[in-house]
C-alpha positions as CSV (number, residue, x, y, z in Angstrom):
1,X,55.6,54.4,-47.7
2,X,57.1,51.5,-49.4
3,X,55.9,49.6,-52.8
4,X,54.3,46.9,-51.4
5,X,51.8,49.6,-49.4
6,X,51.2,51.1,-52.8
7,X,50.2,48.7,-54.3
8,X,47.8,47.8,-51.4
9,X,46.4,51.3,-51.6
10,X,46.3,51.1,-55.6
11,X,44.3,47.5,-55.4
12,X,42.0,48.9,-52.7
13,X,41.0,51.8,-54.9
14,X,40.5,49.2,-57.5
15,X,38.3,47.4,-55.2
16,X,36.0,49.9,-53.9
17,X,35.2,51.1,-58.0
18,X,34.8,47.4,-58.8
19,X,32.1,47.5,-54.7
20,X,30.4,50.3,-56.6
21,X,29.4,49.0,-60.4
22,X,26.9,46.4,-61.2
23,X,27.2,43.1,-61.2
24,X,29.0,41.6,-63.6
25,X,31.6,44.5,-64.3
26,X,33.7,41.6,-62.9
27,X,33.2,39.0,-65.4
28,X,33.1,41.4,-68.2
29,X,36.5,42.6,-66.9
30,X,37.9,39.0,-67.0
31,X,36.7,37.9,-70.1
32,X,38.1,41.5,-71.8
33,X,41.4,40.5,-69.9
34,X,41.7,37.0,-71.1
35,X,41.8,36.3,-67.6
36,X,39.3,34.3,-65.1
37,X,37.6,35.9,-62.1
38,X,40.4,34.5,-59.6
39,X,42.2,36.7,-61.3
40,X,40.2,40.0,-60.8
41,X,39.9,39.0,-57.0
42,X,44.0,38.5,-56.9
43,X,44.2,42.0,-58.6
44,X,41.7,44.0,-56.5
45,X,42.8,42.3,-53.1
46,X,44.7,44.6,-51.4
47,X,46.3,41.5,-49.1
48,X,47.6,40.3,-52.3
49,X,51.0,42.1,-53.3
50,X,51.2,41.4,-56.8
51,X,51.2,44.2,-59.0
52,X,48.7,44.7,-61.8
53,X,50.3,44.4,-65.1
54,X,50.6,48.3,-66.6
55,X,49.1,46.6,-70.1
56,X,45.9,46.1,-68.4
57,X,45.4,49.2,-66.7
58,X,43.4,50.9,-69.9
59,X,40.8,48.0,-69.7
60,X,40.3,48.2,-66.3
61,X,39.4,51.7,-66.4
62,X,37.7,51.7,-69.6
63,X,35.4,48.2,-68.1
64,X,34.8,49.4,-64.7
65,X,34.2,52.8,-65.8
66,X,36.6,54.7,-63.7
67,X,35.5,58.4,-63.2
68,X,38.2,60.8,-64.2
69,X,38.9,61.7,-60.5
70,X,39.2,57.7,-59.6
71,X,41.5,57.1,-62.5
72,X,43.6,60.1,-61.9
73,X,43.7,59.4,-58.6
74,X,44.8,55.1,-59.0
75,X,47.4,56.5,-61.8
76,X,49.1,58.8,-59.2
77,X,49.2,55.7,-56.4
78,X,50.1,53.1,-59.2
79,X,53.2,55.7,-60.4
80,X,54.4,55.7,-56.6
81,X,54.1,51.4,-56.4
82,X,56.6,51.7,-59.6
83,X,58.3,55.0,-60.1
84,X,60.7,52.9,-62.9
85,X,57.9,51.2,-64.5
86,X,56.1,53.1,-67.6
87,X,52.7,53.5,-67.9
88,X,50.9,51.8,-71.1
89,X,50.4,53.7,-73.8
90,X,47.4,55.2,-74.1
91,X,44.3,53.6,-76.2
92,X,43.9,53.9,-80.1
93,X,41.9,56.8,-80.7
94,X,41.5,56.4,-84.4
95,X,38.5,56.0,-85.7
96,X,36.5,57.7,-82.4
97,X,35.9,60.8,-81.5
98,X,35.1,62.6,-77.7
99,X,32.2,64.5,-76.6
100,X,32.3,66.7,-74.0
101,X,28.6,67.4,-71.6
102,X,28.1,70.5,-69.9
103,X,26.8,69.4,-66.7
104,X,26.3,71.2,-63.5
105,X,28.0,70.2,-60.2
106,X,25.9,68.6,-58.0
107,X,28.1,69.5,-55.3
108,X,28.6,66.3,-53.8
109,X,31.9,64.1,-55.4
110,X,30.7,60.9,-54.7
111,X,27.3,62.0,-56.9
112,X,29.1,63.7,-59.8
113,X,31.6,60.4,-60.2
114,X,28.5,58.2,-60.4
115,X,26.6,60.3,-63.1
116,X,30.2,60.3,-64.9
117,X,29.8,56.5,-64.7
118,X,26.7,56.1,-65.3
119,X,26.1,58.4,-68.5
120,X,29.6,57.0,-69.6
121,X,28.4,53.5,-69.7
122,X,24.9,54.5,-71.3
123,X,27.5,55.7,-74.1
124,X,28.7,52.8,-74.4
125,X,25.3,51.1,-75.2
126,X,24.0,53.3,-77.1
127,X,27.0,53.3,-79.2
128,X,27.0,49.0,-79.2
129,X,22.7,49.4,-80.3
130,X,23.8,51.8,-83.1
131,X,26.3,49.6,-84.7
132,X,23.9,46.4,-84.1
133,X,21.6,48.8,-86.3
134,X,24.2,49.9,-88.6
135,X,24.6,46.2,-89.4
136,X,21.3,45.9,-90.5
């Protein structure tokens, strides 16, 4: 396969998480970019051969909420699009902390990436509400 197929394959990967979150994932991905929402329709179009810049891969999986599986599976596509191109670094952890759930499998992939989103981005919220409180 050559690079321009990769990155079709990466972009459409991109596309379908971007098909399967709310609305406005896409706006709040732009504005987190810097970027407009041409730009998030050039980057998830697979017809469009650019590559998406390595520097904004973090955001994109921390905004659209990319399951571990998803993410792990655009990384491995991404590193075949540009075998000579290194990955950005990972995000700061200082200053945060991981929790780990004990859930069970509800046998179905599809299923167990959507509560990953899903209880992922209720996280997130709850974290933003407790520092609006914090504030206080």
């Amino acid at each position: 396969m050559e690079s321009r197929e990769y990155v079709s394959k990466y972009k459409e990967i991109l596309r379908k998480v971007l098909e399967n979150r709310p609305s406005g994932t896409r706006q709040k991905l732009a504005e987190a970019l810097g970027k407009n929402r041409s730009f998030i329709s050039q980057i998830s179009n697979p017809a469009y051969h650019t590559p998406i810049p390595a520097k904004h891969l973090e955001t994109i999986f921390q905004k659209c909420y990319f399951s571990a599986a998803e993410k792990q599976n655009f990384l491995k596509v991404y590193s075949e699009a540009h075998p000579n191109r290194p990955l950005a670094h990972e995000p700061k952890t200082e200053g945060r902390r991981q929790v780990t759930l004990d859930l069970k499998d509800l046998g179905d992939a599809d299923l167990n990436n959507e509560l990953d989103r899903l209880l992922a981005e209720f996280a997130i919220e709850l974290e933003a509400s407790f520092m609006k409180f914090k504030k206080k």
